[in-house]
C-alpha positions in Angstrom: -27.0 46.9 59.6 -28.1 47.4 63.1 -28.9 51.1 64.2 -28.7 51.5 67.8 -25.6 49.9 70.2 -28.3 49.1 73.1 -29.1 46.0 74.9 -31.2 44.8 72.0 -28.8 46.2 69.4 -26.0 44.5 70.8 -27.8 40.7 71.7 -28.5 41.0 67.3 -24.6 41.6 66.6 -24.0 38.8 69.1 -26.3 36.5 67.7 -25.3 37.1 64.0 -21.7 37.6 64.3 -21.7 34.4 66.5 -23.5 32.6 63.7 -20.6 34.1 61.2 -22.1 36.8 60.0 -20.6 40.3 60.0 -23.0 43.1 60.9 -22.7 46.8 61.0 -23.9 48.1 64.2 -23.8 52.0 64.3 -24.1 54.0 67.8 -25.0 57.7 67.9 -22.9 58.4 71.2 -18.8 57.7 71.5 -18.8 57.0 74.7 -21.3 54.6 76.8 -23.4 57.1 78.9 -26.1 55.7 81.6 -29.6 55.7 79.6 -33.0 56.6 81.8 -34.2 53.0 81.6 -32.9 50.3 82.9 -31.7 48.9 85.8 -33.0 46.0 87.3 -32.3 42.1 84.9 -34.7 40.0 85.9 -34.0 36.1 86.4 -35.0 35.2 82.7 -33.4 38.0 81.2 -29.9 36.6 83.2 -30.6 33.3 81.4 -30.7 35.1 78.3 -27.6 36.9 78.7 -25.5 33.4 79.6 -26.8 32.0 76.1 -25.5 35.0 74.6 -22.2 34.5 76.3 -22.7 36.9 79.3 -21.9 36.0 82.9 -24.0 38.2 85.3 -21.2 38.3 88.0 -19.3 40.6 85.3 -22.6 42.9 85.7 -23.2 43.0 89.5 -21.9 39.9 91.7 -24.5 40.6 94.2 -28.5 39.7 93.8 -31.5 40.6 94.3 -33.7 38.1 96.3 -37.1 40.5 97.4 -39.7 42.8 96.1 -40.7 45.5 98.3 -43.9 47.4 97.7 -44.9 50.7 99.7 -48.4 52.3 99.3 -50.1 54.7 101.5 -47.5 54.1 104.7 -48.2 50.4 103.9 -45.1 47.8 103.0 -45.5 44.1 101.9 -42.5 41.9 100.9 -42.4 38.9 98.5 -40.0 36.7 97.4 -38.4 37.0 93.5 -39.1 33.6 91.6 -35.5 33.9 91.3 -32.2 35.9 92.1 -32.2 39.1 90.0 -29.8 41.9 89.3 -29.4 45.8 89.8 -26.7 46.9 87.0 -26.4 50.6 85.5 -26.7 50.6 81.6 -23.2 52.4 81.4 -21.7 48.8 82.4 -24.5 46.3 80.8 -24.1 48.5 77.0 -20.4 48.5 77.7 -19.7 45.0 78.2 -22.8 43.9 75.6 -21.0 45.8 72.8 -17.4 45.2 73.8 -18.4 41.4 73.5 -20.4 41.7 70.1 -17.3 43.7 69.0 -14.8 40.8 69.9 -17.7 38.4 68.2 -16.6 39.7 64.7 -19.7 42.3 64.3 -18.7 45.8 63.2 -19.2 48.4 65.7 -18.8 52.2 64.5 -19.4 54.9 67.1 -20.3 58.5 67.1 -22.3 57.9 63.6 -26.5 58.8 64.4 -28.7 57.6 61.9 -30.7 60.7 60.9 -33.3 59.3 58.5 -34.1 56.0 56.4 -35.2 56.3 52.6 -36.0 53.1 50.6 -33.1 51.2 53.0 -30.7 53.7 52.5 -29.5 55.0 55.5 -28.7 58.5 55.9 -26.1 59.7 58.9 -25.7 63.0 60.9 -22.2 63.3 58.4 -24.0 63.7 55.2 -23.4 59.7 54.8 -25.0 57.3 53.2 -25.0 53.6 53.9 -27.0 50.8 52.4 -28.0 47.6 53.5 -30.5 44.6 52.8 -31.7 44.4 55.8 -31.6 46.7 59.0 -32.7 46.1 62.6 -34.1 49.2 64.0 -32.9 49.5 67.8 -33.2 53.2 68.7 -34.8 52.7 72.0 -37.6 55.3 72.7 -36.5 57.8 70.0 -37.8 57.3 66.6 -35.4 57.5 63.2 -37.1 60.0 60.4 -38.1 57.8 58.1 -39.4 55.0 60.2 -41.1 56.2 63.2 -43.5 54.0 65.0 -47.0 54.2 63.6 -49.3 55.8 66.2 -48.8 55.0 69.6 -50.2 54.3 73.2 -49.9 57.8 74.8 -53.2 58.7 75.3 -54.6 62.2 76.9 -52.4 62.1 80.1 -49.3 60.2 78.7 -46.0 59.1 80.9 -43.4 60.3 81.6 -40.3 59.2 82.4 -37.7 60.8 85.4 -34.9 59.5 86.5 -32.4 60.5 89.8 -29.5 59.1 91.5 -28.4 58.7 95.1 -24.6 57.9 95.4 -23.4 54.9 97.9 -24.5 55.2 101.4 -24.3 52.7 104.1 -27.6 53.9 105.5 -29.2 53.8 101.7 -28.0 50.3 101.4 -29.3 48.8 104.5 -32.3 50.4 103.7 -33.1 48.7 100.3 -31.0 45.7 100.9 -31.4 42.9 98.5 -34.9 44.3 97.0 -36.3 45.9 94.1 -38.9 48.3 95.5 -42.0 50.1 94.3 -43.1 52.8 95.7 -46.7 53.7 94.7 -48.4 57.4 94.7 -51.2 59.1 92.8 -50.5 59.4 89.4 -47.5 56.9 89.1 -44.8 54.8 90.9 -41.4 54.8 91.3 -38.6 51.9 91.0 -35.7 52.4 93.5 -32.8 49.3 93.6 -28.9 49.6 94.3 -26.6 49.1 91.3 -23.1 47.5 91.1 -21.7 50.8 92.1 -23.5 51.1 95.4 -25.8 53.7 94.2 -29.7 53.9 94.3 -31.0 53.9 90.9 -34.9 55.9 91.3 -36.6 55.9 88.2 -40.4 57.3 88.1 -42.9 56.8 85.7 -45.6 59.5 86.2 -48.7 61.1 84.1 -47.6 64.2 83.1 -50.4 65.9 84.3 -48.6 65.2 88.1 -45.5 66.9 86.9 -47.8 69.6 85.2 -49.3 70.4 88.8 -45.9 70.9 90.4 -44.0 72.9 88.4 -41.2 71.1 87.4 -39.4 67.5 88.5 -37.5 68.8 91.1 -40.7 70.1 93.1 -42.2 67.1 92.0 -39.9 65.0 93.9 -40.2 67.2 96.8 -44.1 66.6 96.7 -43.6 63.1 96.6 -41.4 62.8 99.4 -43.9 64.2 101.6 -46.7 61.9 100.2 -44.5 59.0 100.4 -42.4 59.1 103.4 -40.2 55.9 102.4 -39.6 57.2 99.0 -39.0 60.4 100.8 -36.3 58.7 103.1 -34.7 57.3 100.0 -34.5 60.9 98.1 -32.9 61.9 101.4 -29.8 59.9 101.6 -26.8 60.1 99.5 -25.5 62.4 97.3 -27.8 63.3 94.8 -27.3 63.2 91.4 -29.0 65.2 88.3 -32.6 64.7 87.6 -32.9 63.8 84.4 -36.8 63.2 82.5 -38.0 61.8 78.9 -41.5 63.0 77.8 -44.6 60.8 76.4 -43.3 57.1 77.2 -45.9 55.1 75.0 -46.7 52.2 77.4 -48.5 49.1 76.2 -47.4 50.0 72.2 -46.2 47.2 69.9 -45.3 47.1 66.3 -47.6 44.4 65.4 -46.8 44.6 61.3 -43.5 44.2 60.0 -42.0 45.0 56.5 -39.2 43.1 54.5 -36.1 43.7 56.0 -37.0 45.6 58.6 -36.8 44.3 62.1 -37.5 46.6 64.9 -36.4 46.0 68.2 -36.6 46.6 72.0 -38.9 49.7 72.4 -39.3 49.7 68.8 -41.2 46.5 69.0 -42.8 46.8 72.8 -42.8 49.0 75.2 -43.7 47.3 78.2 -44.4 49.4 81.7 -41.3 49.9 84.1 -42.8 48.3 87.0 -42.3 45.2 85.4 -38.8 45.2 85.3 -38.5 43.9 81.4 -37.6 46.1 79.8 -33.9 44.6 79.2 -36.1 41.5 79.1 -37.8 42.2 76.3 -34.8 44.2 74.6 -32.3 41.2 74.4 -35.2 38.8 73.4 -36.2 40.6 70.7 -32.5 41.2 69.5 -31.8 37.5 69.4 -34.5 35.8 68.0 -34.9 38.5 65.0 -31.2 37.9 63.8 -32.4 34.0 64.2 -35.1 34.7 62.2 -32.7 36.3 59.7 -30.1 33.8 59.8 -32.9 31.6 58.9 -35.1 33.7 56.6 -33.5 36.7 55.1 -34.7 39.7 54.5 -37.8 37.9 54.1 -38.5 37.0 57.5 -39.0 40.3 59.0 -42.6 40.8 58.4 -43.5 37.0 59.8 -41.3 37.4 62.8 -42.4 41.0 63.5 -46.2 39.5 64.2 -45.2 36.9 66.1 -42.8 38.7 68.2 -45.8 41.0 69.0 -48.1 38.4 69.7 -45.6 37.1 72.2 -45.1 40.1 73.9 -49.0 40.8 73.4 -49.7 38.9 77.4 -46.8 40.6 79.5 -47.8 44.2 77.9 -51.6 43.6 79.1 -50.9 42.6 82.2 -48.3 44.8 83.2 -50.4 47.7 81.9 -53.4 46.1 84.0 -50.9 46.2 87.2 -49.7 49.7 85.9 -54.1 51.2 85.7 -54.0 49.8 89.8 -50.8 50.6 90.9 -51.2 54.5 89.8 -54.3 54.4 92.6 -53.0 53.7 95.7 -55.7 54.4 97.8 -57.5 51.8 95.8 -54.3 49.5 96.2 -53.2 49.5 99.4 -55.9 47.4 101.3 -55.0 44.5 98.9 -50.9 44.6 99.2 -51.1 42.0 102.2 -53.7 39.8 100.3 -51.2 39.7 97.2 -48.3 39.3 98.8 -50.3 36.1 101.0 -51.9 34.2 98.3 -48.7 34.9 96.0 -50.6 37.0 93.5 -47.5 39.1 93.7 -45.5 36.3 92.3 -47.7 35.1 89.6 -47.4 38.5 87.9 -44.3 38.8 88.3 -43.6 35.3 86.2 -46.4 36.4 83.9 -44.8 39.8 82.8 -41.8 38.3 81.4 -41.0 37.7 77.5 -39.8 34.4 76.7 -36.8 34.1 75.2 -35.6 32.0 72.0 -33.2 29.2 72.4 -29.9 29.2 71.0 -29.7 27.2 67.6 -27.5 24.5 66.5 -25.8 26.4 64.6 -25.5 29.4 67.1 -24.2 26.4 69.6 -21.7 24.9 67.0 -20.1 28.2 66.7 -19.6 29.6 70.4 -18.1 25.3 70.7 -15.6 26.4 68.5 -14.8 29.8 69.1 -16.4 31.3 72.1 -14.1 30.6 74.7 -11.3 32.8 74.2 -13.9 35.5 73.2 -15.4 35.3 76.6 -11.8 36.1 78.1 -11.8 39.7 76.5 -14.7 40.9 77.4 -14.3 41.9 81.1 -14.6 45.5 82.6 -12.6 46.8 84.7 
């Protein structure tokens, strides 16, 4: 049973049901909404998504090529080790769980897992369901039962704020074919246009920044002033809702496991947004724990839970290294054109990323004989 129809929710059903398997994935919403996080794939996690069957043009046909960083009225560009994308989580959790659905997994909707007892799941319904063995991929928010033992918050934790900017010619010539950070005291925001044409802006700030001005909407209009180019972004298009989730535990991974219990995505690492891998880290950790169960059983969860944070133990400390400067711009700034000239810029960006498992034999032996018309169904229109 898989609880949670996310990116890593969905890359387990496809890996199981591909491997002829049928699991149960349950989703809290009925409808695919736009989650906070997300929006930028990196490079790796598009190779992960073609072994799982995905083709990234179905995502976003167009690529990003550059990173652009801003930092006290300071810009450096560099060069992504590889063509990236910008894609909304509406379309990427629509198309991963229409595909896992016409894989053969299960796929019930509108049914929140409210608390797990002994593996017996218990539903916002009054239902009960049982299972040997359950992947836990709620994302940020925690299941009664099985929340995440202690965390990374510390005294001024993050928080999380997300805005919109609808298509705008002048937006669009202005980011281009980049991902960009923009850097300010306190925290940093992401900004890159999606397969819709709109400006995806996601923050991560300490909340004691959002404490000091009141709310996010005067927060924004601080930051604006204090960095004009994010300023100049918030400015053009239609804006859209502002929309925030409190205490993001940066840095945390579940570094025991139990049997039968494989946690997923944020419930295994949660790995700071400037690094774009998130989805990275999502869809790797999907895949190779139903490898790991196809292989193991409910037996494997504990083994592959250590290992999978040991993995991720390298892109969490350097991201969160990157995050400690990046939140002190002053402090930053003078060294942007140094990075971006010796390629420092590059080497963390290839040294954040989560590797991801190879497809087995028997993963390959079953997409041979079945995949291709499966492939067929799953595009959105």
């Amino acid at each position: 049973m898989i609880l949670g129809g996310g990116p890593a929710g969905a890359a387990a059903a496809i890996t199981l049901a591909r491997a002829g398997a049928r699991p149960l994935l349950i989703e809290r919403t009925r409808d695919t909404g736009d989650a906070l996080c997300g929006g930028f794939l990196s490079w790796r996690t598009l190779t992960a998504l073609a072994r799982l069957g995905v083709d990234a043009d179905a995502l976003n046909p167009a690529r990003i090529t550059r990173v652009r960083i801003f930092a006290r009225g300071r810009m450096v560009e560099a060069a992504l080790p590889a063509p990236a994308i910008g894609v909304s989580r509406r379309r990427l959790d629509t198309l991963l769980l229409r595909y896992a659905a016409a894989c053969g997994a299960m796929v019930e909707r509108g049914q929140a897992a409210r608390a797990v007892a002994q593996g017996v799941v218990r539903t916002g319904d009054g239902a009960t369901l049982t299972a040997a063995a359950l992947f836990l991929a709620s994302g940020k928010h925690d299941v009664r039962g099985l929340a995440r033992p202690g965390d990374a918050r510390g005294g001024d934790p993050a928080l999380g704020i997300r805005t919109r900017r609808g298509p705008n010619a002048a937006l669009t010539r202005m980011i281009g074919d980049a991902i960009e950070l923009h850097l300010f005291d306190r925290g940093y925001a992401g900004v890159v246009v999606q397969e819709d044409g709109s400006a995806n802006i996601c923050l991560a700030v300490r909340r004691s920044r959002l404490a000091e001005a009141g709310d996010p909407a005067r927060l924004l209009a601080a930051l604006a002033q204090e960095a004009p180019a994010l300023g100049e972004r918030l400015a053009a298009g239609a804006a859209g809702p502002v929309e925030a989730i409190a205490n993001v535990p940066y840095g945390w991974r579940a570094r025991h496991g139990a049997d039968g219990l494989y946690r997923l995505g944020d419930q295994a690492a949660v790995i700071p947004s400037l690094a774009g891998e998130g989805m990275g880290i999502a869809l790797a950790s999907g895949a190779s724990a139903a490898q790991a169960w196809l292989r193991d059983g409910v037996a494997g969860a504990p083994g592959w839970q250590v290992r999978f944070a040991a993995q991720a133990a390298r892109p969490l400390a350097i991201a969160g290294m990157v995050r400690s400067i990046a939140e002190r711009p002053g402090l930053c700034a003078p060294l942007l054109r140094l990075a971006a000239r010796s390629g420092l810029i590059d080497a963390v960006a290839m040294a954040t990323r989560i590797a991801h498992p190879a497809r087995s034999s028997t993963l390959t032996a079953d997409m041979d004989e079945s995949s291709g018309d499966r492939r067929a169904d799953v595009g959105l229109t």
